[in-house]
Structures are given as structure tokens and as C-alpha cells.
TORLUM-647062 format. One record per residue (C-alpha): x, y, z. Coordinates in steps of 0.001 Angstrom, whole numbers, padded with zeros to 6 digits, always signed. Example, Ala and Ser with C-alpha at 12.3 -4.5 7.8 and 13.67 -1.06 7.14 Angstrom:
+012300-004500+007800+013670-001060+007140
//
This chain:
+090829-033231-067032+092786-034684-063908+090202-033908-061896+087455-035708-063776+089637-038420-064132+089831-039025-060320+086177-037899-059796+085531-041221-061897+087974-043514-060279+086205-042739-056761+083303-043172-058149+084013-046718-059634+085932-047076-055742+082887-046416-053836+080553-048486-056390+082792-051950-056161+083071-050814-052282+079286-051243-052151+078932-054558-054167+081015-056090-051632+079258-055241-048649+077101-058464-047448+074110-056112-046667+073601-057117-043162+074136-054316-041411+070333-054074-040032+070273-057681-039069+070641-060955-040459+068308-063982-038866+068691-067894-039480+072550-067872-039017+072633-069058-035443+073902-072348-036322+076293-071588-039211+077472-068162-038141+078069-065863-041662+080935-067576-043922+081475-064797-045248+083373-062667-043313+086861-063893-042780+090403-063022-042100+091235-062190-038761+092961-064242-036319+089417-066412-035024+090106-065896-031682+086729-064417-030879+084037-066668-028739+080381-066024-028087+078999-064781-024529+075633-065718-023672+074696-065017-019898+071719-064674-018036+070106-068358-018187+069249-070213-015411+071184-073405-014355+067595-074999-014869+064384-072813-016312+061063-072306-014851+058180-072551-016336+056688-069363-017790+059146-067341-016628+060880-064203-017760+064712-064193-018081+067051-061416-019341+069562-062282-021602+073084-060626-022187+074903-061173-025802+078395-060021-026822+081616-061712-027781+084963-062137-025788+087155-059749-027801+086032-055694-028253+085859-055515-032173+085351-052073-033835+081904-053604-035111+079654-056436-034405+076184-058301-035572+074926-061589-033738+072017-064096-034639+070157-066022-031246+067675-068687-032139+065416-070986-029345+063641-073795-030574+061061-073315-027138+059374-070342-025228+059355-066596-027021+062393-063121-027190+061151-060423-026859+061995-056350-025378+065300-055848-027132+067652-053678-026219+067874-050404-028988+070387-052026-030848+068427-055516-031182+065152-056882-033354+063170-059533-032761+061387-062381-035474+057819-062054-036183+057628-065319-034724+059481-064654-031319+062260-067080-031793+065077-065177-033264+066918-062365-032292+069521-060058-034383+070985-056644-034474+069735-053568-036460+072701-051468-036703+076646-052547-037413+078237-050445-034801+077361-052260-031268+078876-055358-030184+077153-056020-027120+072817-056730-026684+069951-057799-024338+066830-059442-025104+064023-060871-022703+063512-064938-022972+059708-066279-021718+060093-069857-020609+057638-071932-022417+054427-074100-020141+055146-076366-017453+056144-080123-019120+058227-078839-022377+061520-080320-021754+064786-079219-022644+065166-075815-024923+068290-075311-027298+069847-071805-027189+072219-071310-030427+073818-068134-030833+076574-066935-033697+078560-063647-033348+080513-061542-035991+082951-059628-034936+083817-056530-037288+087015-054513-038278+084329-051373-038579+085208-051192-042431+082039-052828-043165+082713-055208-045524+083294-058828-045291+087617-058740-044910+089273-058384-041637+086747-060083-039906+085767-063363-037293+082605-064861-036566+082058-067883-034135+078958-069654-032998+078231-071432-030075+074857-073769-028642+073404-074105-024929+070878-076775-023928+068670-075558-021080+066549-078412-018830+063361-077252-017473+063588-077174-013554+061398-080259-012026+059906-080238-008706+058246-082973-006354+054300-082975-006190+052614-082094-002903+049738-083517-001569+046843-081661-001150+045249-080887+002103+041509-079630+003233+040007-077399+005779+036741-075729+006572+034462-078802+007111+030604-077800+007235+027561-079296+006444+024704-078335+004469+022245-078277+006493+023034-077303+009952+020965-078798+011458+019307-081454+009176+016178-083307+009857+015087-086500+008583+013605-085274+005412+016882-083267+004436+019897-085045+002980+022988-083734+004083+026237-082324+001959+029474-081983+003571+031584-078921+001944+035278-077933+002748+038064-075734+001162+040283-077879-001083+044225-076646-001434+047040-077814-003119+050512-075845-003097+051188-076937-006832+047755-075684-008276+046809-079058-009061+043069-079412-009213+040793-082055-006922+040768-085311-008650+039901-088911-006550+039195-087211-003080+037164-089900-000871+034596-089624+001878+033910-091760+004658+030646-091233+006655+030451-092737+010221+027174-093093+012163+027289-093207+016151+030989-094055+015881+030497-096839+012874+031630-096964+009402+028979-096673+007172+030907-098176+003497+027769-097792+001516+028198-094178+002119+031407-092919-000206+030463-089278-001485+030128-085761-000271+026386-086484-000031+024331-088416+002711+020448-089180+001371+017967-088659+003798+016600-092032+003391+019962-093325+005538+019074-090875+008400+017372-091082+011676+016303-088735+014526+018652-088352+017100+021332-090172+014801+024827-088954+015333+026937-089026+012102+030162-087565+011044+032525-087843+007838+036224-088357+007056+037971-086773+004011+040968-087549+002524+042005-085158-000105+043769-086015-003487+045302-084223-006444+045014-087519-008543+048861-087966-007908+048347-087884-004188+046486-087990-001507+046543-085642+001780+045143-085805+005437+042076-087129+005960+040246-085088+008113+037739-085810+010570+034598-083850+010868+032348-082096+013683+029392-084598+014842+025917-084104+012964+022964-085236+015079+019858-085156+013058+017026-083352+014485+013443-084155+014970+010893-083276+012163+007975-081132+013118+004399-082538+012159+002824-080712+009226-000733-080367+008811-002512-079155+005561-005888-078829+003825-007519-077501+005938-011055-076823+005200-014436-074986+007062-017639-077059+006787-019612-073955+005483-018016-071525+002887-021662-069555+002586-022527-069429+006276-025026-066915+008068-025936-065888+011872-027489-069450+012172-025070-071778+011128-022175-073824+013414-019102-074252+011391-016537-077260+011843-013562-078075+010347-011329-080983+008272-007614-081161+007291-004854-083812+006692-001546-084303+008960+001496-086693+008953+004833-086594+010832+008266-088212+009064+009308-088876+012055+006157-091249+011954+005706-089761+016074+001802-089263+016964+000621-085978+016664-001411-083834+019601-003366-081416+017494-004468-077420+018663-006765-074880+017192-007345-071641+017569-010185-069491+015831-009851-066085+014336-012568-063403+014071-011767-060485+011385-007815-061781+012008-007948-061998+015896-007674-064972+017766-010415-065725+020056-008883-067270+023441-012179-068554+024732-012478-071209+021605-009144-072535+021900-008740-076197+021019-012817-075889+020280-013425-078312+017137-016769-076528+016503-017390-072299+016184-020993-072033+017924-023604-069450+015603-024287-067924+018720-020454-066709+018337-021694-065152+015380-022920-061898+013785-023846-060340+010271-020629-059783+008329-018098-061199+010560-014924-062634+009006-013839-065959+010088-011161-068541+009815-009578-071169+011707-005816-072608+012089-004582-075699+013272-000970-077280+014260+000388-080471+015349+002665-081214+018212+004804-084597+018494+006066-084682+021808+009132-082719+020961+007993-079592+018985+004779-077463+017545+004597-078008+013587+003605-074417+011880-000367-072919+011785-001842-073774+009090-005138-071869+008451-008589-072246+006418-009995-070079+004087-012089-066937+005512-015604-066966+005191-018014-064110+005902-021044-064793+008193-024253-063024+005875-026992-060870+007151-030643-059742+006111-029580-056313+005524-031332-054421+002921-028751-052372+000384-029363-049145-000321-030834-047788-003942-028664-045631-006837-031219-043798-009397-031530-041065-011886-027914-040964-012671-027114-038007-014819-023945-036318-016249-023451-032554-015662-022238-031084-018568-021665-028078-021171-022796-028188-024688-021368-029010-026712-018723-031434-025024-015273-030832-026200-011953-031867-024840-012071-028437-022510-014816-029715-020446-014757-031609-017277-017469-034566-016644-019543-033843-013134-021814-036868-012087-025086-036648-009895-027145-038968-008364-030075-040417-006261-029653-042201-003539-032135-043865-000530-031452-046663+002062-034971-048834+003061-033597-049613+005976-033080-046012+007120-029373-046674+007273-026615-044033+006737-024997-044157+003450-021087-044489+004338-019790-044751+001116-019985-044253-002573-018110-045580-005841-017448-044365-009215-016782-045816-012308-016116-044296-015622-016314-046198-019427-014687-044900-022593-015792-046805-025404-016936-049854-022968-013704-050136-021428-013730-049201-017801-010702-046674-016559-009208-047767-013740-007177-044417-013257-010614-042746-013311-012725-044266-010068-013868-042623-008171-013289-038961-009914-015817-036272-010286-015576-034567-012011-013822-035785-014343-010937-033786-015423-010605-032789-019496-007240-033838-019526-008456-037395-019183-011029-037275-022496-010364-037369-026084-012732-036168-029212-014695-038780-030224-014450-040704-027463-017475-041864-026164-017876-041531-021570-020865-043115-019368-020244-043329-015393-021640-045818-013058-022658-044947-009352-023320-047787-006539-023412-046878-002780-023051-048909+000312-024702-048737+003754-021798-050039+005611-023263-053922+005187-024131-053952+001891-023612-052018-001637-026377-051216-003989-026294-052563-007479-024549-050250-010029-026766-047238-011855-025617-045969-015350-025468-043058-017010-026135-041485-020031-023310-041949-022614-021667-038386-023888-019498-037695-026653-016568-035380-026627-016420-033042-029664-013965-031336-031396-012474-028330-029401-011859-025288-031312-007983-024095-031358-006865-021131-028995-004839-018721-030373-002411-017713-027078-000405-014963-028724+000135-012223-031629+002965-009994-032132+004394-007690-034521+008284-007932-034641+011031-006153-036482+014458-005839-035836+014749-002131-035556+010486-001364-036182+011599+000741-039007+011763+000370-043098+015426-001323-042777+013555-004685-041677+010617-006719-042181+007596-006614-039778+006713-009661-038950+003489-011454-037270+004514-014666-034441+001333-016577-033800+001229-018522-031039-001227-021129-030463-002439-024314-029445-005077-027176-030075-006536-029159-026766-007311-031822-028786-003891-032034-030013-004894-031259-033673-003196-029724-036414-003583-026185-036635-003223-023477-039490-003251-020014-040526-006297-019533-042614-006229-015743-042718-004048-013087-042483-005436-009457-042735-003184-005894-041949-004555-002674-040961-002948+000574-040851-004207+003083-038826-007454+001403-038958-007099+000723-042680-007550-002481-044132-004918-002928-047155-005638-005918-049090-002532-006147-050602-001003-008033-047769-001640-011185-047340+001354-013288-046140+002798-013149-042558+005214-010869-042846+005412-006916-044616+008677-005904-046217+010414-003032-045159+010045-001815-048427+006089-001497-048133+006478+000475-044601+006899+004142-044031+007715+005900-040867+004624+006592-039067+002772+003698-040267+000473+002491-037061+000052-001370-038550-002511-004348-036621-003116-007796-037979-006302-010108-037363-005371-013789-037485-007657-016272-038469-007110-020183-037587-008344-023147-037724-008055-027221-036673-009833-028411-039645-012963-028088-037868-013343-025519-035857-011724-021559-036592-010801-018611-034350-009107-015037-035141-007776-012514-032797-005761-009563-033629-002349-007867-032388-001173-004945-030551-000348-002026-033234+002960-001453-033760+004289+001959-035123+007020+002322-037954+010271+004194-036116+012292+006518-037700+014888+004963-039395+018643+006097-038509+020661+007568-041888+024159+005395-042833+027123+006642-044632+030219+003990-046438+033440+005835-047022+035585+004543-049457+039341+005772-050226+041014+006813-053441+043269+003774-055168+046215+004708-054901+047570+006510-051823+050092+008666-052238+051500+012092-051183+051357+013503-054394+047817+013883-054884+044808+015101-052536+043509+012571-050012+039692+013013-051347+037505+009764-049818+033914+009075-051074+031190+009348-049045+027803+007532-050100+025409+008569-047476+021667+007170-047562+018279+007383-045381+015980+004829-045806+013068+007260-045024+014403+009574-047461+015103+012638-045221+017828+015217-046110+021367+014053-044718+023664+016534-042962+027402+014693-042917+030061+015647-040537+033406+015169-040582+036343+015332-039119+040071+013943-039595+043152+012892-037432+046711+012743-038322+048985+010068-036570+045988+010026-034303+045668+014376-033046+042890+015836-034063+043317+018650-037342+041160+020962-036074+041490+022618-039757+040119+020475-041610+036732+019957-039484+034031+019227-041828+036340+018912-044676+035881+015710-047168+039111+016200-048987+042916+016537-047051+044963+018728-049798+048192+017101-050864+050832+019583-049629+049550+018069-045817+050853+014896-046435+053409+012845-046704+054618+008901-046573+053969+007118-043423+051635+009634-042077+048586+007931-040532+045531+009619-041569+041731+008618-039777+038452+010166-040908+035876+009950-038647+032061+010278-040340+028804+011212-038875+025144+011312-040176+022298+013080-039053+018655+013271-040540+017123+015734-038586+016185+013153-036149+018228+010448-035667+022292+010071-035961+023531+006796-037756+026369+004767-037053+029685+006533-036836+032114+005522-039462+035472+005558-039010+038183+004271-041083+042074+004167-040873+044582+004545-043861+048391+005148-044171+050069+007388-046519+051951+004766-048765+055505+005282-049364+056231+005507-053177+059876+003788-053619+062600+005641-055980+063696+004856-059639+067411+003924-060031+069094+005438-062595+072527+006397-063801+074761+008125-066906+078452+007787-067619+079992+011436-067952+082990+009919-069105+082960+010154-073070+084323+006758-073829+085268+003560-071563+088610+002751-072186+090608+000036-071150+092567+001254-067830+091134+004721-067684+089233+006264-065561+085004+006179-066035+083090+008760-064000+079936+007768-063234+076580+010108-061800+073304+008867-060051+071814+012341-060587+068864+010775-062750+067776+009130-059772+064755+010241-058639+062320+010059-055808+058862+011743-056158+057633+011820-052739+061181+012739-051287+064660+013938-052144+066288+012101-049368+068087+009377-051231+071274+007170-050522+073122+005846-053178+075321+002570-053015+077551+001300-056285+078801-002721-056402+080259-004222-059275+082155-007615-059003+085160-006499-057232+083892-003706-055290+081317-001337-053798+081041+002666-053175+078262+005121-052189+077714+008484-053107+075927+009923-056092+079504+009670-058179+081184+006813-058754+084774+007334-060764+086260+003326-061853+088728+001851-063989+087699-000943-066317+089686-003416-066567+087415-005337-068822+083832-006111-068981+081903-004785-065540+078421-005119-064716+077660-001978-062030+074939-001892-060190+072932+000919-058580+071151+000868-055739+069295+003582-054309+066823+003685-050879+064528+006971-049608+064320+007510-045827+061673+004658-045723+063618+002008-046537+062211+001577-050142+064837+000558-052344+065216+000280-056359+068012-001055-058387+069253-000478-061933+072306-002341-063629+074540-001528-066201+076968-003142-068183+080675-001326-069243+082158-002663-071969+085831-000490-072221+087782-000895-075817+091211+000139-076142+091895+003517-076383+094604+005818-077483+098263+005924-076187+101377+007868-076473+103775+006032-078777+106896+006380-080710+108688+008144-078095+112071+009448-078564+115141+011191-076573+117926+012690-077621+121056+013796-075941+122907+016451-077384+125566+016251-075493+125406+019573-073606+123404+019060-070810+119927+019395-073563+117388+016718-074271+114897+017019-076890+111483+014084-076673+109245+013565-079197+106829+010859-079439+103669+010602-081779+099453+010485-080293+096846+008127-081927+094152+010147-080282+091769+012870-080348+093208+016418-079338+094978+016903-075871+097749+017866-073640+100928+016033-072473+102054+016118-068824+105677+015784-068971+107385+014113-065898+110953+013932-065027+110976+011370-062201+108136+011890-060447+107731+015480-060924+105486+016905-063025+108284+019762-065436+105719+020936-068166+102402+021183-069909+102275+021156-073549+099942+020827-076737+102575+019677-078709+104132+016237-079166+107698+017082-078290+109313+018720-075651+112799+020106-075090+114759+019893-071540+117928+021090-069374+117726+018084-066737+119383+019996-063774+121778+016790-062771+123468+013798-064695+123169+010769-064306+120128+008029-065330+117135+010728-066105+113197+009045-066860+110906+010863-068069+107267+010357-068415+104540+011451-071226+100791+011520-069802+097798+012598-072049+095675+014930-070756+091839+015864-072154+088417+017285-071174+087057+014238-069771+090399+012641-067484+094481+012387-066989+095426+009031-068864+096650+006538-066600+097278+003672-069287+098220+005546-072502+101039+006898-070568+104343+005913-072254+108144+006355-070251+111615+006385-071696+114642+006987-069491+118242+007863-070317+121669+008801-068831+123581+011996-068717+127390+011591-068540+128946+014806-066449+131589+016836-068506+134718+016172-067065+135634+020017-065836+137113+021013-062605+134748+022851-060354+133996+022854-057027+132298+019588-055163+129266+019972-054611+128329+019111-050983+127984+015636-050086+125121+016139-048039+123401+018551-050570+123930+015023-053158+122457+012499-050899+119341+015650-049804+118213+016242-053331+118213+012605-053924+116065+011137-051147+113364+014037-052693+113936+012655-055789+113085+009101-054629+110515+010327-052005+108970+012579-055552+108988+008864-057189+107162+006848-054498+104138+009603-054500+103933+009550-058333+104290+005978-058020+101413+005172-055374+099233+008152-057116+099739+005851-059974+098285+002458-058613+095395+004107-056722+094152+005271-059911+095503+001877-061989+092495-000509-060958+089035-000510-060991+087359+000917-057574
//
């Protein structure tokens, strides 16, 4: 009851312990200004420490911040809050806000932090740092304790602008002509980053300022030849403005002349005709122009007509190619050629004549066959023929990836498409007109069959035989298997129809062919397959083992051997223990039981033969199993008494596949082995049995003793009479049985009766001792002891010897300590 009673009151302790604690041991945010009111009672003395800030911050810059307090407390907790720029990276024992603008502690026990502060942009002004600190007496609640707060205002560092400068002056062009306008480029810089803003330009010509000219840009309408103009820039940053800087001096260069359209009198000419020429020019420069020409035959220039304004026929042949260019010169420079249009000088050659153009080809016209052209051909002029051309229509359309071809390959035609060529030839000066064919149609080409074969797994009755056809369609059609017809050995069986025979309709021997029969949905084509011949098919055997697996009866497996052929089976055999060879039981299908025994590793090895062909070996792998013992035990004792001995056997253990069993006893206050067990109740005992065979397999059996009192010696009487003779008697509430009688320790008599008369041998205090004795045990707790005192007559005699006195009584009291210690081995339970 005391107990429970102060189980509760810590209970209640630790309950109004927790109500008082302000929860904030992870972290408590928005108390930077106020600190925690809370917590209270120590001497206030602590202050804030905040370092790692900059006199004056940078913009967007990173700064480390350090937080404790200026006493050590036992605990701690602290609350920073900016109003500008972002915390974040805390140290293990710090959290950051979602929003990145407070910081606190997650756990109660440190009193010193870190946390990362990011500057806000450029132009935010001053930030406010406010920080509160709680310093902790480590009891975690709110007595004991001091908080303090504190509040830092940090200015944002300010520097002076610099003025930007610029470098790099080019211009665009290099060298500009009047018809160009002209764009000065540089490389802007400006230390702060600031970008270009109100930069000016200044453009000078021959030394003189030029004010209508104020941007990078100079039109070419202000420009000259010869001119010499440069530019000043002074840079600015819109706050100030840098260097001006002078360019390099531009001269502007003189404009070539340009002539164009330029156009032959004649675009038809012959043999007979002079050709002249037209064309515009013009110079921005506005300089006169000196004009050349040069003439070109087949896209050679012809020095003898240089700077001729007429080409003379007599220049002239049948078929030339001719052209002419012309350029313009200003005094300073030649403008580009420009040339005419060619123009090919005509003749009054006569073409050669194409005729009876025919197509070479099989009938019908399918998709296999190539297209071969022939032709007539004559010149009337008696000219070679030097050259020939080809054209091919499908459907009308001409084929460009077809000129030229003949034959024409099959790969290029189609069924149903409809082909016609066209032949023309040339004499070197002219080509004939073009000559036609007859059209042709391509037709459907039948299907190919490219392959048949018969396939089986094994080629005997275990597995299907199966027909692969292989084939293929040139016109790309669709092809099937319209018939399917099997032979064996020359013998048509119309009973199979399908691609494939079962191994159940095939018999060794059988010589089977198949003719295959397909089509394209036009056209069909068979063939037929290599024979292939039925194999013998190898015999199998399964072995299956007896359930259970024991020593105790024969080891007898069973065999289920098969052929698919049918043939008569031979089966061989033979057997290994713990992997030797028996060489006794070769051939054998049963191992008799008195050859084994637990653990024993037993293999049977199986092998089929049917006459022709062995199957697959079979072997399988089994160990004897180990059957455990049965627990079991009897009390000998008659009754279980209170305080007396119980014997105990384990001989109705048993073990039937072994006799080597250990036995081990345990009851609640002991434990014992051996196949006895003798104990002394002293109330209620569960025992418990284990047994275990040489394998390890145990079994367990428990019993329960439940003693009752049993009988005792009682009543127990001595008399003196006086004369050195005691008579005991003493009454027995038990079955029949015999008294020990002890004097001392020492054991005087044996007797049936219940009194017993004695001459103790010296005087003094005398104990004696009554002990039941039966059948089934000694009594140790029905005993019953009654001592008494012998006064000495008072008659002279002689003393006895001193040292004989003090000898017989140390084996007296030595007598007494062995009864005694026999006693209290056998007292308790064991």
C-alpha cells in the first residue's frame, strides 16, 4: 500500500512538473523584442552577444553571425529577428523561419549559435537586428531563470560613383566609301556596373567640328571622297561622365563605277549575224567613267576583241557560246565585270532520227522482270551518233531516278503500274526529237516460297513436328498458307491438316514430308520439305521417397519409369551412404531398415535403358530423419509427504531410434540429471523433465507434486528409574514401520515396537532421537527428540581419566555434527 501510495504522488509530481513547462524547448520565434516573461528569478545579470556584423553592410553579401549570452547558464534558447535581407545555414542547434527573418533554437541544452545573414540589394537603408536570450537553470521550467534582449541598427555601406571610361574605338566600315554611312563602336566600362546612359559623340571633318553630327552614326549623305573625319566620345553612366576620347582618322575612299544591264543585240543569232551590245553605268562619286570590254567564247576571253564594241560573224561558228562583259574605270579604280547573257550562234545541221522504239520484255510482266529498250536510229547527214537519252513514264509521270537506265531494274516497278520509255539521240550539234514506246503493264508476281523444314525438339514422339515456311512476295503482298498436306513414307494421310503433328500421332520410324501450298491472293505456289525421320525416343524414370523417413522402417523409394515408344524398360540402380558407394545393394530398390540409422545420408542413383537408348540419370538425395524422444517419468515413492523424501525415475523415457538419452530434472529451486531424481517437498513443486538423444532432439514433460502431511512420531516419553535405566515410549499415526533409535547422534537400536528400553553408558544431559523407518524411505520430518539428564550416584570409585572424559566427548560432539549435517542434506528439497 506504501508503495502505491508514492507511485501516485510521483505521478501527480511529474504531471504538475509538465504543466509548468513553457513548451519551448524546440524553439520559440517572435520574442526578439520582448524576450519570454516568463522565466524569472535569477539575479538578471545576463546580456545578449551578437557578433559578426559589419561596422557598415554590403550589399548582397553573406555574413556569419555568432549568438550566445555573457554568463554560461546550464541551458539556453534565443530568438534573432531582421526586418531586411534573409538567415539562413544554422548551426545544428539553430532553425530558421519559413520566411528567412527569424532565427531560434531547437533544443534546450546549448547556449551558444551561428546563423548566416544575406545583406539585402544595393539602396535598402538601414536593417534592425533584435535579438532576446534566455538563460536556463537546466531544470527546464520557467523558475531560476534570466532572459534579456538587446537591438542593433546596421547602415548599409555607401560608396562614391565612378565615371565611366571607353576604349576600343573602330569604325564600321573600314574603309567607307561615299555610299556607306559610317558607325563608330567602342567598349563601354564602368567600375560600379552602372550601365551607358547620356554618352555623346562629336564628329570632326578635316580638323572641324561638325555639331549637326551628335550620334554614333555618320549618314553617307554628309560624306565626301577623300574627306578626313574623326569622332570624340565622352562616356557617361547618367551620373557621370568619363574621358572623351579621340578617335583614329577616317578618310573616305573613292567609289568604283558600276555598270549594269547589260544586254547583246541578238539573243537568236546564227553564223551570219554581228552582235553589239547596250548597258547602263553611273559613278557616286559623279567622276566620268572610261569603259572596257572583253568578249568570251564558250567562257574564254578572246584578247584580239578587247575593247571591240561589235563581235564580227566572221568570228563565228555553228554552236558557239558567247557573251560579253563590260567595266568602268574613273580615274582612280576598275568597277567589277559585269557580263551579258550567253547566246548560242545556230547552225544548219540536220538532227539525227529515233524510230521503231520497242520494249524487250517477258510475258507476262510482273514485278520480277527488268524493262530492256531498243531502238532505231540514222543521221542524214552521215554524222556519228555521240550520244543517246532515256526517259522512263509510270503512269505519265516521268522518273527522274530512272534516265537513262536500261534496262530497267524490277526493283524500280510496281503491279499495276503502267511503264513507256522515250529514246532521242544527238549527233554532237543537234538531238533528234523524242520516240515513244509502247506502254506495258506490270502484273501480279506470284509468291516464292524460300524455305520448308520439319522441326522438333528431340525428332521423336516427346515433341511436336513442326513445318517453318519461309517465304516472300516481290510485290510486297500478303501471303498465306492455302494447303498443308503430310506424307509418310510416301503416304498421303489426310488426317493432317494443320502445320504442325503432335507427338502423340508419331511413331518411331515414321519417314514424314509436307507439300506447302501458297498463295498472294492471286497467284499460288507449293513446294515440299526434306523428310524427316521419327528418332527413338530415350525412356525416363521419377523416384519418389516414402513420407516419413525414419530408421525404423525400410527405405523403399518408388520408381515410375516410362518410354514414350513403349519399349520394355530395364532400371538400374544403385545407392550411396554418406556419399561411398554400397556395393551390396547394387540394383536394389529397397535399403532394409537394420542399415540405417538417423543422420545417415542416403543417395540413389537411377538409370533407364530401352534397349536402345539410356534416359536421363536420376539422382536424388535424402537424410535419415532423427525421430526425437518422449519424456516421461513415475514417482516410486508411495506418497509425497511434506519434508520427506520423493524418489523419482525417468525409466519410461523412451527413444525409438536410439537408447542414448540424457536426462536433466529443474524444478523452481533447483536442477539434477540422471535418470533418478530423489527431492524433498516442501510444498507444491512443478518438476520438469527434460530428456535429449545424441542428436540434439529434445522433449519435455512436467509434473506437478502436491505433498500432504504425513505421519509422525508423537507422544514421546522417558523415564528415569533412577538406576542408570531409561525406558521411551512414544505412540505412531502411521502405517507399519520401524524406529531408529538415536542417542546423540548415534544410531543404538532398531525396533518394531513403539518403546524402547536403555542403559545410557554416562550421566549427564542424554537426547535421544525416534526416526520412522518403512519400505519406501528413513523419515526425516516425522522424527520426534526428547532429551533428559542422568544424575551420577554419589559412590566412591576411582576417577576416571581426565583425558579419557574430554576423548569420548569430542566423539560424542563430532557423532552429533555428522547426524546433524546428514540431517539438513536430506531436510530440503534438491
Amino acid at each position: 500500500m506504501r508503495a502505491q501510495v508514492l507511485f501516485t504522488a510521483l505521478l501527480l509530481l511529474l504531471m504538475s512538473q509538465s504543466s509548468v513547462v513553457d513548451a519551448k524547448d524546440d524553439g520559440k520565434f517572435n520574442s526578439a523584442s520582448s524576450g519570454c516573461g516568463c522565466h524569472s528569478g535569477a539575479s538578471g545579470s545576463v546580456s545578449p552577444v551578437l557578433s559578426g556584423l559589419p561596422t557598415a553592410y554590403d550589399a548582397s553579401t553573406t555574413y556569419t553571425l555568432s549568438i550566445g549570452m555573457s554568463t554560461s547558464p546550464a541551458s539556453g534558447g534565443f530568438n534573432l529577428q531582421v526586418s531586411k535581407g534573409g538567415l539562413s545555414n544554422p548551426s545544428s542547434a539553430a532553425q530558421v523561419s519559413t520566411n528567412g527573418v527569424q532565427a531560434t533554437h531547437n533544443t534546450w541544452t546549448s547556449t551558444s549559435w551561428s546563423v548566416d545573414w544575406t545583406s539585402p540589394v544595393s539602396g535598402s537603408g538601414s536593417v534592425q537586428f533584435n535579438l532576446a536570450v534566455l538563460a536556463g537553470n537546466g531544470m527546464r521550467n520557467t523558475g531560476g531563470d534570466d532572459y534579456a534582449i538587446t537591438s542593433v541598427s546596421l547602415s548599409e555601406a555607401v560608396t562614391a560613383n565612378q565615371a565611366p571610361s571607353v576604349s576600343s574605338l573602330a569604325f564600321e566600315p573600314t574603309n567607307p566609301t561615299t555610299e556607306d554611312a559610317i558607325l563608330v563602336t567602342y567598349t563601354f566600362n564602368d567600375i560600379d556596373g552602372d550601365v551607358e546612359s547620356g554618352t555623346t559623340f562629336a564628329w570632326h571633318l578635316n580638323n572641324s567640328l561638325m555639331p549637326s553630327h551628335t550620334t554614333a552614326t555618320l549618314p553617307s549623305s554628309a560624306t565626301s571622297k577623300h574627306q578626313s573625319w574623326t569622332v570624340e566620345v565622352t562616356p557617361s553612366d547618367g551620373i557621370d561622365s568619363g574621358s572623351t576620347v579621340m578617335s583614329s582618322t577616317l578618310t573616305i575612299a573613292n567609289s568604283l563605277p558600276q555598270i549594269t544591264n547589260v544586254q547583246l543585240s541578238d539573243t537568236d543569232p546564227d553564223s551570219s549575224t554581228e552582235l553589239t551590245f547596250q548597258y547602263l553605268s553611273d559613278d557616286a562619286d559623279d567622276d566620268a567613267i572610261d569603259l572596257q570590254v572583253q568578249w568570251k567564247l564558250n567562257g574564254q576571253v578572246v584578247p584580239e576583241l578587247d575593247n571591240a564594241t561589235t563581235l564580227p560573224a566572221i568570228a563565228t561558228r555553228s554552236n558557239d557560246v558567247w557573251c560579253v562583259e563590260l567595266r568602268g574605270h574613273d580615274g582612280e579604280g576598275f568597277g567589277a565585270w559585269t557580263p551579258s547573257a550567253n547566246v548560242t550562234i545556230a547552225s544548219g545541221n540536220t538532227p539525227p532520227v529515233v524510230s521503231q522504239v520497242s520494249l524487250v520484255i517477258p510475258s507476262p510482266t510482273d514485278t520480277t522482270s527488268d524493262l530492256l529498250v531498243q531502238w532505231d536510229e540514222v543521221d542524214g547527214d552521215g554524222d556519228a551518233i555521240v550520244e543517246r537519252e532515256i526517259a522512263w513514264t509510270v503512269n505519265g509521270q516521268i522518273i527522274e531516278a530512272a534516265h537513262g537506265m536500261n534496262p530497267l531494274p524490277s526493283a524500280m516497278t510496281a503491279k499495276g503500274e503502267v511503264w513507256k520509255a522515250s529514246v532521242r539521240a544527238s549527233d554532237g550539234i543537234t538531238w533528234s526529237s523524242w520516240e515513244e514506246s509502247d506502254t506495258v503493264t506490270i502484273v501480279n508476281a506470284a509468291p516464292i516460297i524460300t524455305s520448308i523444314q520439319l522441326n522438333s525438339s528431340s525428332m521423336t514422339v516427346m515433341h511436336d513436328l513442326v513445318a517453318n515456311v519461309e517465304h516472300e512476295d516481290a510485290d510486297g503482298d500478303t501471303v498465306s498458307i492455302t494447303s498443308l498436306r503430310w506424307f509418310n513414307q510416301g503416304q498421303e494421310n489426310l488426317a493432317f491438316t494443320n502445320a504442325s503433328l503432335e507427338g502423340a500421332a508419331l511413331m518411331k520410324g515414321d519417314v514424314w514430308t509436307v507439300e506447302v501450298t501458297v498463295s498472294d491472293g492471286e497467284s499460288e505456289v507449293s513446294g515440299t520439305s526434306a523428310s524427316a525421320t521419327i528418332l527413338n525416343a530415350a525412356p525416363s524414370v521419377s523416384l519418389q521417397w516414402p513420407d516419413p523417413i525414419t530408421s525404423l522402417n525400410e527405405l523403399a523409394p518408388q520408381l515410375l519409369a516410362s518410354d514414350p515408344d513403349g519399349d520394355s524398360i530395364e532400371i538400374w540402380t544403385n545407392w550411396y551412404k554418406n556419399g561411398f558407394r554400397n556395393a551390396g545393394l547394387e540394383n536394389s530398390t529397397v535399403v532394409p531398415s537394420e542399415k540405417l540409422a538417423p543422420g545417415q545420408t542416403w543417395t540413389m542413383s537411377v538409370l533407364v535403358w530401352d534397349g536402345d537408348t539410356f534416359g536421363e540419370r536420376v539422382e536424388d538425395t535424402l537424410v535419415i530423419a532423427n525421430l526425437p524422444p518422449t519424456a516421461a517419468f513415475s514417482v516410486l515413492s508411495t506418497e509425497v509427504w511434506f519434508g520427506e523424501e520423493v524418489v523419482l525415475s525417468a525409466a519410461d523415457s523412451i527413444d525409438l531410434d536410439g537408447n542414448d538419452l540424457t536426462y536433466t530434472w529443474s524444478w523452481a529451486t533447483g536442477s539434477a540429471s540422471g535418470s533418478m531424481l530423489t527431492l524433498v517437498p516442501k510444498g507444491v513443486v512443478d518438476v520438469t523433465l527434460v530428456v535429449s538423444d545424441e542428436f540434439g532432439a529434445t522433449n519435455s514433460t512436467t509434473q506437478t507434486l502436491q505433498p500432504t502431511v504425513g505421519p509422525y512420531v508423537q507422544n514421546l516419553l522417558i523415564i528415569h528409574d533412577g538406576q542408570g535405566s531409561v525406558e521411551l515410549s512414544w505412540s505412531w499415526n502411521g502405517n507399519e514401520a520401524a524406529f531408529n533409535i538415536l542417542r546423540g547422534s548415534q544410531l543404538i537400536a532398531t525396533v518394531n515396537d513403539t518403546s524402547y528400553s536403555d542403559n545410557p553408558p554416562m550421566s549427564g544431559l542424554n537426547e535421544y532421537t525416534i526416526q520412522p523407518v518403512d519400505q519406501d524411505r528413513i523419515y526425516l520430518n516425522a522424527v520426534e527428540s526428547i532429551s533428559l539428564t542422568i544424575e551420577s550416584p554419589s559412590i566412591e570409585a576411582p576417577e576416571a581419566s581426565a583425558a579419557g572424559g574430554y576423548g569420548l566427548g569430542i566423539l560424542l560432539l563430532l557423532g552429533s555434527i555428522v547426524l546433524l549435517q546428514r540431517n539438513l542434506s536430506r531436510g530440503g528439497e534438491r
